[in-house]
C-alpha positions as CSV (number, residue, x, y, z in Angstrom):
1,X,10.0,-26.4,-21.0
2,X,12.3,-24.2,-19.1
3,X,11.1,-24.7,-15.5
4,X,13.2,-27.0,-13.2
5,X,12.8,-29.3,-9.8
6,X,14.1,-31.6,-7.7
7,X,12.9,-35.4,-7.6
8,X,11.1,-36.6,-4.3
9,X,13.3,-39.4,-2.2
10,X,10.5,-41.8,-2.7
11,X,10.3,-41.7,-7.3
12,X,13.5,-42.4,-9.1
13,X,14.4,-39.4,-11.0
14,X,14.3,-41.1,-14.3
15,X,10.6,-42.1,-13.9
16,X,9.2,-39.8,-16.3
17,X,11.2,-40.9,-19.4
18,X,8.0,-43.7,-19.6
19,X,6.1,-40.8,-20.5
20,X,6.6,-40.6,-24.5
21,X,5.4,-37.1,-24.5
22,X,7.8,-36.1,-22.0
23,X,10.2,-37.9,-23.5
24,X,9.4,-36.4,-27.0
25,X,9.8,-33.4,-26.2
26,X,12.2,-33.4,-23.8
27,X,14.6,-34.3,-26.0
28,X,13.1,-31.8,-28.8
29,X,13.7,-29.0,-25.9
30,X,17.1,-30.1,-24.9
31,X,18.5,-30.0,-28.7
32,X,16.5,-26.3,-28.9
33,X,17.8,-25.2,-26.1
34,X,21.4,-25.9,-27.3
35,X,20.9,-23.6,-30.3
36,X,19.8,-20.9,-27.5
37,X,22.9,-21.4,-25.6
38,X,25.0,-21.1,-29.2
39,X,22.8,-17.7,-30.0
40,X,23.6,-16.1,-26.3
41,X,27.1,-16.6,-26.7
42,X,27.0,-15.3,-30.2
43,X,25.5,-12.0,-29.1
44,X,27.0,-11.6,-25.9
45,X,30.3,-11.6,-27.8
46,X,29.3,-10.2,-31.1
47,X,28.6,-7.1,-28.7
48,X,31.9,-6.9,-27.4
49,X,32.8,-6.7,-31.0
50,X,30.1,-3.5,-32.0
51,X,30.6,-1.9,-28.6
52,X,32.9,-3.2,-25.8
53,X,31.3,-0.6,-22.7
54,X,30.1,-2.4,-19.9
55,X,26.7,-0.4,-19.9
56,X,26.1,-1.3,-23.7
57,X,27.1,-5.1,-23.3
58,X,24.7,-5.9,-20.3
59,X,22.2,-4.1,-22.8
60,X,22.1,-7.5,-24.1
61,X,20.8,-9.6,-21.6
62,X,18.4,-6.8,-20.2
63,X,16.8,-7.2,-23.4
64,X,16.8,-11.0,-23.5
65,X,15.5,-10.5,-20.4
66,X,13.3,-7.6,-19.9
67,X,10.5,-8.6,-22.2
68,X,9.7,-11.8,-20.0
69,X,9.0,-9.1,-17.3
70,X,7.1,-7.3,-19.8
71,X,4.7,-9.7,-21.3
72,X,4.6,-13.1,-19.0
73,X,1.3,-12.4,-17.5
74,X,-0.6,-11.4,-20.9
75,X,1.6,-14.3,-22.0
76,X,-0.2,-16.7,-18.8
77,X,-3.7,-15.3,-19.8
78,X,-3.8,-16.0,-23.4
79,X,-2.0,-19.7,-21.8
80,X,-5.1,-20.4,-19.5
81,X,-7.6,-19.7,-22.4
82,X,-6.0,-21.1,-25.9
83,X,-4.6,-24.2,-27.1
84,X,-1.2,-24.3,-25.6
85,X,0.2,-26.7,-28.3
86,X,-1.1,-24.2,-31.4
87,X,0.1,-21.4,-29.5
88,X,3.7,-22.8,-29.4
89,X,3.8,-23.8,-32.8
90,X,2.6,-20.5,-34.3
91,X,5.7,-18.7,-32.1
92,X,8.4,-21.0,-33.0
93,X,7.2,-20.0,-36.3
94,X,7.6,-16.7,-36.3
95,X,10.9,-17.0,-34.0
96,X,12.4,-19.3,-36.8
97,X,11.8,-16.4,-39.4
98,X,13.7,-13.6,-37.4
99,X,16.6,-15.6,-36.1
100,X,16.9,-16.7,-39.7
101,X,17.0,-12.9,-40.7
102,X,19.3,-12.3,-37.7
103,X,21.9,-14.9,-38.9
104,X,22.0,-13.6,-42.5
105,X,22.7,-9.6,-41.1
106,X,25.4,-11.3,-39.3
107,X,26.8,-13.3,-42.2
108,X,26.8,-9.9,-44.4
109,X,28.5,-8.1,-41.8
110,X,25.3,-5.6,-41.4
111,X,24.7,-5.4,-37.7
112,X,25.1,-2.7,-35.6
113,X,24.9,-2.1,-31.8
114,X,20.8,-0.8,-31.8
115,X,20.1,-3.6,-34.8
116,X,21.2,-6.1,-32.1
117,X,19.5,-5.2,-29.1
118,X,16.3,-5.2,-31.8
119,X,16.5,-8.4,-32.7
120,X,17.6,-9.5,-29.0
121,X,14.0,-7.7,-27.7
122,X,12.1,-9.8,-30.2
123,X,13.3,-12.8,-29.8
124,X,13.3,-12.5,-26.1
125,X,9.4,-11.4,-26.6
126,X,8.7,-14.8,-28.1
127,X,10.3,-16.4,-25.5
128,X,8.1,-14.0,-23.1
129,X,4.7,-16.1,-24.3
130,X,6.3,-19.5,-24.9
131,X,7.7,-19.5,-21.5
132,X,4.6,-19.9,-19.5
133,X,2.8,-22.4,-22.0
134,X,5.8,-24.3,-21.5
135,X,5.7,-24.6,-17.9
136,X,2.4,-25.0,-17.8
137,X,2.2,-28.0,-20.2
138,X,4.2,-30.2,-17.8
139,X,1.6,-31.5,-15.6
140,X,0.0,-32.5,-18.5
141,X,2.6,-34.7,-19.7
142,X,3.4,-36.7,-16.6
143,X,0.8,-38.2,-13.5
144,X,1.1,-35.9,-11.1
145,X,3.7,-38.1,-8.7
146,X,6.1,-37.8,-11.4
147,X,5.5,-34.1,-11.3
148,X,8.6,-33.5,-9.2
149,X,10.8,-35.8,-11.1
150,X,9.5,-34.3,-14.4
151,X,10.6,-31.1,-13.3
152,X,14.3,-32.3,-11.9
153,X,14.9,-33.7,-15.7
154,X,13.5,-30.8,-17.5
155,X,15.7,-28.6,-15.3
156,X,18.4,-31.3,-16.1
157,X,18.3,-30.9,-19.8
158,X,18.1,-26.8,-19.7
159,X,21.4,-27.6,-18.2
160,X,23.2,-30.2,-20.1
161,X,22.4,-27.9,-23.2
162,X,23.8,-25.1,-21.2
163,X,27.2,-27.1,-20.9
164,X,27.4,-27.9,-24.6
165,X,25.8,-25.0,-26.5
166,X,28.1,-22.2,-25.3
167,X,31.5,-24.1,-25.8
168,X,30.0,-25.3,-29.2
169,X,29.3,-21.9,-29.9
170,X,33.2,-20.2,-28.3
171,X,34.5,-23.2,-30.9
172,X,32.3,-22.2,-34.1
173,X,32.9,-18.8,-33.4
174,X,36.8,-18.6,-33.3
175,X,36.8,-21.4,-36.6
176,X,34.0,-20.1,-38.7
177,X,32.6,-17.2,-37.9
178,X,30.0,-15.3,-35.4
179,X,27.1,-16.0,-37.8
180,X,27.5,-19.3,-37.2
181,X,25.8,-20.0,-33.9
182,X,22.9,-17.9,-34.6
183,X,22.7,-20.5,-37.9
184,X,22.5,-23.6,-35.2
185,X,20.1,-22.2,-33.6
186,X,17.7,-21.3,-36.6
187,X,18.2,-24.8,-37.0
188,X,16.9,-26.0,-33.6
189,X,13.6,-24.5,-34.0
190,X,12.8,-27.1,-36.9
191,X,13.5,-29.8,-34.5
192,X,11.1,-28.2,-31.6
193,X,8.7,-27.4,-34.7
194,X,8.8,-31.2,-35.4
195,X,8.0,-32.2,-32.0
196,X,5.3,-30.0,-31.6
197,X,4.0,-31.4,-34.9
198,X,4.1,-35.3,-33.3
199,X,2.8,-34.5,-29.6
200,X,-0.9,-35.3,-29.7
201,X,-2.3,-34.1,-26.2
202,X,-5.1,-35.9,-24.8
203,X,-7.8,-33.2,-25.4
204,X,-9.5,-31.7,-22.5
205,X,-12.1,-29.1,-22.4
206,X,-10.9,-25.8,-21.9
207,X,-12.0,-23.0,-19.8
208,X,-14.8,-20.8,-21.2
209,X,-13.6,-17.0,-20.2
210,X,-15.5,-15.6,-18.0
211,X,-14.0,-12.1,-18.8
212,X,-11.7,-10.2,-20.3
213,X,-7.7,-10.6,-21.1
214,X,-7.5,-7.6,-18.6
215,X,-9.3,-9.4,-16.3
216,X,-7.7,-12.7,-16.6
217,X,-4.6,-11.0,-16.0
218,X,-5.8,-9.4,-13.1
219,X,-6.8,-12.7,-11.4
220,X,-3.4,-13.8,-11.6
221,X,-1.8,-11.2,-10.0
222,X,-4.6,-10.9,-7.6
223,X,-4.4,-14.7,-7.1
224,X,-0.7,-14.8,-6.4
225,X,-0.6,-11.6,-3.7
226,X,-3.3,-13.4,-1.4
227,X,-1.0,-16.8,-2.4
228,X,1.5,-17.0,1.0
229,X,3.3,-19.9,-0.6
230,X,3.5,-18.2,-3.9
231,X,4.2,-14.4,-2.8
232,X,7.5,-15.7,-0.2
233,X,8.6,-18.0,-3.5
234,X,7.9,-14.4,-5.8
235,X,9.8,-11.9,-3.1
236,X,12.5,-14.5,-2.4
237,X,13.2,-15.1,-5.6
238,X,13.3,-11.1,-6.3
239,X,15.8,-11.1,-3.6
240,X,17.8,-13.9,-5.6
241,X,17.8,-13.2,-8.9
242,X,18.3,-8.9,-8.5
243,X,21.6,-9.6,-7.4
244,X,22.8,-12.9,-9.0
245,X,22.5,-11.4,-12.3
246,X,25.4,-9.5,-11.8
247,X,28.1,-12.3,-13.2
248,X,25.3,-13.3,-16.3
249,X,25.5,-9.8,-17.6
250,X,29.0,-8.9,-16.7
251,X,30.5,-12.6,-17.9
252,X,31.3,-11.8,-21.6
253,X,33.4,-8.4,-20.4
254,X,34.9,-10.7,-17.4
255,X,36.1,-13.2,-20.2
256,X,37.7,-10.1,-22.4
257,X,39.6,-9.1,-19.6
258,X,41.0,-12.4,-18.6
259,X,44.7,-13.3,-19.0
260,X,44.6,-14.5,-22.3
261,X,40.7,-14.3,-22.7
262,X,38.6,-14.5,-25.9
263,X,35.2,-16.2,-27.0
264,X,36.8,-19.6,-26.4
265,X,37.2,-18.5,-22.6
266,X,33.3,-17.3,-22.6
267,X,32.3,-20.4,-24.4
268,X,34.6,-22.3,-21.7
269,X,33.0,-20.1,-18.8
270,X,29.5,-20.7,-20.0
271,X,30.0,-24.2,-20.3
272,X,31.6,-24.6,-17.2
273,X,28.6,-22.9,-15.4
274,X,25.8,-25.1,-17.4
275,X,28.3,-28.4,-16.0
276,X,28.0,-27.2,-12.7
277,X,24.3,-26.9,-13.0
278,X,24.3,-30.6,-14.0
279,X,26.2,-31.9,-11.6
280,X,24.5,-30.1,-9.1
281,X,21.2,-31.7,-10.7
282,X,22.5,-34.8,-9.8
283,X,23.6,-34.1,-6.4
284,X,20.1,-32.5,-5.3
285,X,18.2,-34.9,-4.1
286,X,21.2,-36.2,-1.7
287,X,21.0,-32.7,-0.5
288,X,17.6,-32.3,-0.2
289,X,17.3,-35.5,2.4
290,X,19.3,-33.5,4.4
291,X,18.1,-30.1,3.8
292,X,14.9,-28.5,3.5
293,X,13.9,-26.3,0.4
294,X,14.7,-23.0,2.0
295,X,17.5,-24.0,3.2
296,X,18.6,-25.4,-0.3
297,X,18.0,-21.6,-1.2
298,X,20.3,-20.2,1.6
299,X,22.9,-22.8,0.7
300,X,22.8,-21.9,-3.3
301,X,23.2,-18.4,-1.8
302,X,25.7,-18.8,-0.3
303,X,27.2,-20.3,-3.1
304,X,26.3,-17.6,-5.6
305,X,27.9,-15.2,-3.3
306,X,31.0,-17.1,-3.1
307,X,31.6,-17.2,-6.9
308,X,30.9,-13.6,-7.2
309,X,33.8,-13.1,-5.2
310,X,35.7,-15.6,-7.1
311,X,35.1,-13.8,-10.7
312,X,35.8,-10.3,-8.9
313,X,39.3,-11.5,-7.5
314,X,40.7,-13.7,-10.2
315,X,42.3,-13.3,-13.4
316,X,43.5,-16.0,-14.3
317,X,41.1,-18.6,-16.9
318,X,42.0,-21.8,-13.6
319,X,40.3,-19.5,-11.2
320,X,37.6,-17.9,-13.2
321,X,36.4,-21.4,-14.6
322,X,35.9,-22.6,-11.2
323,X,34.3,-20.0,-10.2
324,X,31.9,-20.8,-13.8
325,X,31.2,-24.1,-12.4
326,X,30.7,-23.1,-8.5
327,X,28.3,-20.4,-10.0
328,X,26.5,-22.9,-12.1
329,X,26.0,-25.6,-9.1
330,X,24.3,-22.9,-6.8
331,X,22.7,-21.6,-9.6
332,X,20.8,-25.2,-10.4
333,X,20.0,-25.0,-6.5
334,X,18.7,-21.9,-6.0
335,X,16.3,-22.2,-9.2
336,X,15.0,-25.7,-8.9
337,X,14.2,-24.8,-5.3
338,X,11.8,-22.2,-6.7
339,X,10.7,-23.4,-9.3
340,X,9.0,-26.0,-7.2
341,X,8.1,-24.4,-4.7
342,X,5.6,-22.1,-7.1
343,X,4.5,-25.0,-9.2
344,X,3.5,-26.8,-5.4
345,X,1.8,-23.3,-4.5
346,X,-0.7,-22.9,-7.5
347,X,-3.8,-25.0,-8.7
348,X,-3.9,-26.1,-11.9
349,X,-6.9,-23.7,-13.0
350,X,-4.1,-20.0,-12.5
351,X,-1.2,-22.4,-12.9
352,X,0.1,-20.5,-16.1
353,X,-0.8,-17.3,-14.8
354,X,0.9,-17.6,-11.5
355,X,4.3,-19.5,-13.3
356,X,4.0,-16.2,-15.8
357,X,3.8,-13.6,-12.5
358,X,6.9,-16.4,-11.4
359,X,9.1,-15.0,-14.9
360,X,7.9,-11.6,-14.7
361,X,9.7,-11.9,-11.1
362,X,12.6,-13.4,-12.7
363,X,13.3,-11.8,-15.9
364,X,12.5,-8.4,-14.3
365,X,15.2,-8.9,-11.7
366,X,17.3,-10.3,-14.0
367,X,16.7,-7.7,-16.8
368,X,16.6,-4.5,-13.8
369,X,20.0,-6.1,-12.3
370,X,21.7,-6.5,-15.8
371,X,21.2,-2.9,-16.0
372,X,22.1,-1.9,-13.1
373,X,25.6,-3.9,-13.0
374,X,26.4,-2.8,-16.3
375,X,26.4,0.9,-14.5
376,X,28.1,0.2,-11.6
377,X,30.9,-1.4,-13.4
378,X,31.0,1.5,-16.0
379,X,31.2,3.8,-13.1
380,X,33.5,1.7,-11.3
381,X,35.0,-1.8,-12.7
382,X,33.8,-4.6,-13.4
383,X,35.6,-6.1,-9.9
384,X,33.9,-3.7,-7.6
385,X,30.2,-4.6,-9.3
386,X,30.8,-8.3,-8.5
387,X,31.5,-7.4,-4.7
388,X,28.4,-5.4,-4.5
389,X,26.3,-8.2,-5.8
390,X,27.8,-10.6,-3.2
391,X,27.1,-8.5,-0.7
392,X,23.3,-7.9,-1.8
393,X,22.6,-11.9,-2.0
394,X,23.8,-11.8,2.0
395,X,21.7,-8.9,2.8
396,X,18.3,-10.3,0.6
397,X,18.8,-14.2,2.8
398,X,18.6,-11.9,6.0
399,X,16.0,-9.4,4.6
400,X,13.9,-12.1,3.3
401,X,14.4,-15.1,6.5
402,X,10.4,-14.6,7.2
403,X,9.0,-15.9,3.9
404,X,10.1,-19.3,3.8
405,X,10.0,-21.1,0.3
406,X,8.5,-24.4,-0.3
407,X,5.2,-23.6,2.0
408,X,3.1,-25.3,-0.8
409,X,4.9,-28.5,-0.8
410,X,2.3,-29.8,1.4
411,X,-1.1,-28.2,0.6
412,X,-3.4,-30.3,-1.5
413,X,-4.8,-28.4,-4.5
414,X,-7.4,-31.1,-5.6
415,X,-10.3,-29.4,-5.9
416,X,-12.8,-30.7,-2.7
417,X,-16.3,-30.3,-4.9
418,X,-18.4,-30.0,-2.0
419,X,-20.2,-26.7,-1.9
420,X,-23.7,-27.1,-3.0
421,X,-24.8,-26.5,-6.4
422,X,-25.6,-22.6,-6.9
423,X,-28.8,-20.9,-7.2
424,X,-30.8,-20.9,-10.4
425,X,-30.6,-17.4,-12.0
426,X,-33.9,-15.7,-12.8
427,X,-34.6,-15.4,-16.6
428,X,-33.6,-11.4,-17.0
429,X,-30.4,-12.6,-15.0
430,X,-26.9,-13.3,-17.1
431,X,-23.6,-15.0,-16.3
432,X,-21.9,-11.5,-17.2
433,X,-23.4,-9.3,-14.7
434,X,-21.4,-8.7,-11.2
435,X,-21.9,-10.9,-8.5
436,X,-22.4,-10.6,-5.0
437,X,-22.2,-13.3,-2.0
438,X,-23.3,-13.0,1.8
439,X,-22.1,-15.6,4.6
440,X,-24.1,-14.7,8.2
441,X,-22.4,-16.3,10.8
442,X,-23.6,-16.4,14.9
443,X,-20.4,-16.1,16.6
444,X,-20.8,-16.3,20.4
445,X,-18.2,-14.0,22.2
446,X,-15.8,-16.4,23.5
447,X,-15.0,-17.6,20.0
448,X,-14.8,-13.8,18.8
449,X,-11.0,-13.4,18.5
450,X,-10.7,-16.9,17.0
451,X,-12.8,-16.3,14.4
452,X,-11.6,-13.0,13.3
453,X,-8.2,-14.1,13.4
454,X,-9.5,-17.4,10.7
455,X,-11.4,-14.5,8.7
456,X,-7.9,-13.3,7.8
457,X,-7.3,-16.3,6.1
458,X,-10.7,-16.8,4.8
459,X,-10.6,-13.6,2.8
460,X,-7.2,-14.6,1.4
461,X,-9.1,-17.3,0.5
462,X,-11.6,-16.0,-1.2
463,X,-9.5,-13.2,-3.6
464,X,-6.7,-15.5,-4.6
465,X,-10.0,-17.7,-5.7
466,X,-11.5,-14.7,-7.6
467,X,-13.2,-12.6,-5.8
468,X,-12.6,-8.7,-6.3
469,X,-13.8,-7.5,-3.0
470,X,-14.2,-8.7,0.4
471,X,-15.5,-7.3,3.9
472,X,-15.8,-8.5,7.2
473,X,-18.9,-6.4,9.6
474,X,-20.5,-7.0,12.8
475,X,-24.2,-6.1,13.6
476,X,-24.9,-3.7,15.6
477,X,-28.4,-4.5,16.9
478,X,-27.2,-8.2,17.7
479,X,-23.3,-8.8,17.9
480,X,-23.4,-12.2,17.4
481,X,-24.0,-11.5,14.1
482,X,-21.5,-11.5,12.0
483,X,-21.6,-11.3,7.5
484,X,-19.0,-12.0,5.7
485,X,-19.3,-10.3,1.7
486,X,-17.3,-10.9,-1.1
487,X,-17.5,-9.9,-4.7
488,X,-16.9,-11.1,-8.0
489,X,-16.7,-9.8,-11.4
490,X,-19.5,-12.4,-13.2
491,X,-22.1,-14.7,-12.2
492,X,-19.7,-17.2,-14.3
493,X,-16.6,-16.3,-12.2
494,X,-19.0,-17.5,-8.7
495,X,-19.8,-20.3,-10.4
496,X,-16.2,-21.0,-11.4
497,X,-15.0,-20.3,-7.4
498,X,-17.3,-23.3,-6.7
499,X,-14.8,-25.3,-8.4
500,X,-11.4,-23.7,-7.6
501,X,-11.9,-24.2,-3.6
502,X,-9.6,-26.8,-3.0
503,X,-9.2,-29.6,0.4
504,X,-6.8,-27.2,1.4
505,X,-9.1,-24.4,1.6
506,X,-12.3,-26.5,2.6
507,X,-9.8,-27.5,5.8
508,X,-9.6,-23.9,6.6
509,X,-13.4,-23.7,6.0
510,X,-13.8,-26.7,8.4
511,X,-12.3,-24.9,11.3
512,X,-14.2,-21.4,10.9
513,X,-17.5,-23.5,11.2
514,X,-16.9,-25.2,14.3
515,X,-16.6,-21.3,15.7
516,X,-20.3,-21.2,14.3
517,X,-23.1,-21.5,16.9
518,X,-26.7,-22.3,15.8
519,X,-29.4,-24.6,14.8
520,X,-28.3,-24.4,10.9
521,X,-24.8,-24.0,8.9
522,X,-24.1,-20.4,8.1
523,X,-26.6,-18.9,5.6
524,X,-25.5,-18.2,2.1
525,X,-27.3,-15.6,0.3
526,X,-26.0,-14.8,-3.7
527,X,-27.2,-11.4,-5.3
528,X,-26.6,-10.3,-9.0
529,X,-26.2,-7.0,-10.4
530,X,-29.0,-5.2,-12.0
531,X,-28.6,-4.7,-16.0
């Protein structure tokens, strides 16, 4: 469950611990997550013990990283259609197998540079198709006025394990050896196993796909570019994330070169940054009386910024862990902020599709910048790198000002169930074949700009919803005439739309009517492919 938020004023931020399902696995996440913590610290720093260059160390969390980018939307497609619950357990499965194998290479001394980054791709590819179950699942496990709260906790706990895990694993480490985090953390997937095992989800009836995995995946992506509240969280977060990732991949090498640094100093760093995060948890909501989401973002900037210039100018272990812990509570802003703000922009029927295009946004940035830093500090130093990426984060607030985040905050995705029932089919007519819908409107020519500048919206409308196509023409023989065609890629999907058009969308629909003159609404007319 590795999304986070930030409670409303109005729900106390400890609501959702009367959810026993939350609770459950809440605490089942927060004890796996601290074996995650150990096993990034152990191969951070076992790295730095194969290979100390900067360009191979980052190496490391590109690959944690990189295969989120890779595989979250095939990851969000097989979400929307299977059993989320099954799905996690059969991964955690298989995850317990190869960290298991990755602990005993480490124990008999057998791992090299390549080996590592192996595993570290795997791994990270499990976490690729757990990630958007896990998000997803959370609305399922709280009412949905606890969502926010729910979120805010979950984000808490990522982050109390983030302050134990790391300094439990720079201690086991220097005492017993650097197999043993990557033991703990073998370890921790029995006790998420477990919990998985106990949760008993209401069952609900699941989606019957309408198309392929390829086209499942291409709703979401189509979905989320005609998404406003979803495409400013995606580019902002981009912006974010490219440039923040600088001190993640770079922090093992900052530790080495430390006065006096070692793995106890990363453990210390890493801890420090996952306190931070809590504390700033628990500061949020004062802040967010105050402030508004985006400006939460510019503020956790800000901060970002700031301890990237910190790391880059101090050697000294004082300095660099406050730095850690300044890092780690404009880290907790900056994320919560949009994690919220794309769990607010998406319905529940794309919600693990568009929270998958969400990680691939993340993890690629994060994965692209780790990269990138680790060759601008080869090139350069390490130093220079960290002032780059505080100058970037400036430059992405001001490049980015125009997509605010938080837009779906308000919108209400319940679904408004109030178009009429569709047409019957004819008998040699089936749900796979394309469909096709035309809307003729009478538009006098007063209302003429007015409604073609509520088209714009409309069509965004209709593709996020699942259309393929859509066109806007004018008749020619009588002016007032206006059709409006979109298309779909099954009879199914259409009958689907029906139910995706939310009171958000009907509003809009509201307002392009009363631009409508005539005896009659606007006539609907549904075609179907031929065979």
């Amino acid at each position: 469950m590795s999304s986070s938020g930030n409670p409303p004023a109005t729900s106390s931020a400890y609501a959702p611990f009367g959810q026993a399902a939350f609770a459950l696995l809440w605490t089942a996440t927060l004890i796996s997550n601290i074996g995650t913590w150990m096993h990034d610290v152990g191969a951070g720093w076992l790295m730095t013990t194969l290979n100390p260059s900067p360009a191979v160390v980052t190496l490391v969390q590109a690959a944690t990283t990189l295969p989120v980018f890779c595989f979250a939307l095939l990851a969000g497609a097989l979400a929307d259609r299977l059993d989320k619950r099954r799905m996690l357990l059969g991964i955690n499965v298989v995850l317990l197998c190869v960290v298991s194998l990755l602990t005993v290479l480490v124990w008999l001394e057998a791992m090299t540079p390549g080996l590592l980054i192996a595993f570290t791709l795997v791994i990270g590819t499990g976490a690729a198709f757990m990630a958007p179950a896990w998000q997803a699942i959370v609305p399922q496990l709280v009412p949905r006025e606890q969502l926010k709260p729910a979120i805010a906790l979950n984000s808490m706990g990522i982050n109390i394990s983030r302050a134990i895990g790391p300094a439990i694993a720079g201690a086991l480490i220097a005492s017993v050896g650097l197999a043993a985090p990557f033991a703990m953390n073998a370890l921790s997937f029995l006790v998420i196993l477990t919990a998985l095992t106990l949760w008993r989800p209401e069952k609900t009836e699941r989606r019957r796909p309408t198309g392929t995995l390829l086209s499942d995946m291409a709703t979401g992506l189509r979905h989320v570019r005609h998404n406003p509240a979803m495409l400013a969280t995606a580019v902002r977060a981009a912006a974010f994330f490219l440039f923040a990732s600088a001190y993640w991949a770079l922090l093992p090498l900052i530790a080495r070169s430390a006065e006096g640094g070692g793995s106890t100093l990363y453990g210390a760093l890493m801890a420090l940054i996952g306190a931070g995060a809590v504390t700033g948890a628990v500061l949020l909501p004062r802040l967010q009386r105050i402030a508004s989401s985006d400006a939460t973002v510019r503020i956790g900037t800000g901060g970002t910024a700031l301890a990237l210039i910190l790391m880059a100018l101090a050697q000294v272990p004082v300095a660099l862990l406050a730095a850690a812990f300044i890092g780690g509570m404009s880290w907790i802003a900056v994320l919560t902020s949009f994690n919220v703000s794309a769990q607010t922009a998406l319905p529940n029927w794309i919600r693990a599709r568009g929270l998958a295009v969400f990680l691939m946004v993340f993890f690629g940035s994060m994965a692209l910048g780790s990269i990138l830093w680790g060759q601008i500090a080869a090139a350069t130093s390490i130093a220079s790198a960290l002032f780059i990426a505080a100058v970037g984060l400036g430059l992405g607030v001001v490049l980015t000002r125009k997509l605010p985040v938080g837009q779906g905050e308000a919108l209400n995705h319940s679904p408004a169930s109030i178009w009429p029932e569709a047409p019957a089919q004819a008998e040699d007519q089936g749900d796979d074949q394309p469909a096709m819908v035309i809307v003729e409107y009478r538009i006098p020519p007063e209302n003429k700009a007015g409604f073609r500048a509520k088209m714009k919206s409309v069509a965004k409308e209709r593709l996020r919803n699942g259309a393929t196509r859509w066109y806007i023409h004018q008749s020619v023989e009588e002016p007032e005439v206006w059709l409006e065609t979109f298309h779909l890629r099954s009879w199914a999907e259409h009958l689907e739309h029906h139910d995706r058009v939310s009171v958000a969308d009907m509003d809009l629909h509201k307002d392009l009517r009363t631009l409508h003159k005539g005896p009659d609404a606007p006539l609907v007319r549904h075609y179907i492919g031929s065979r």
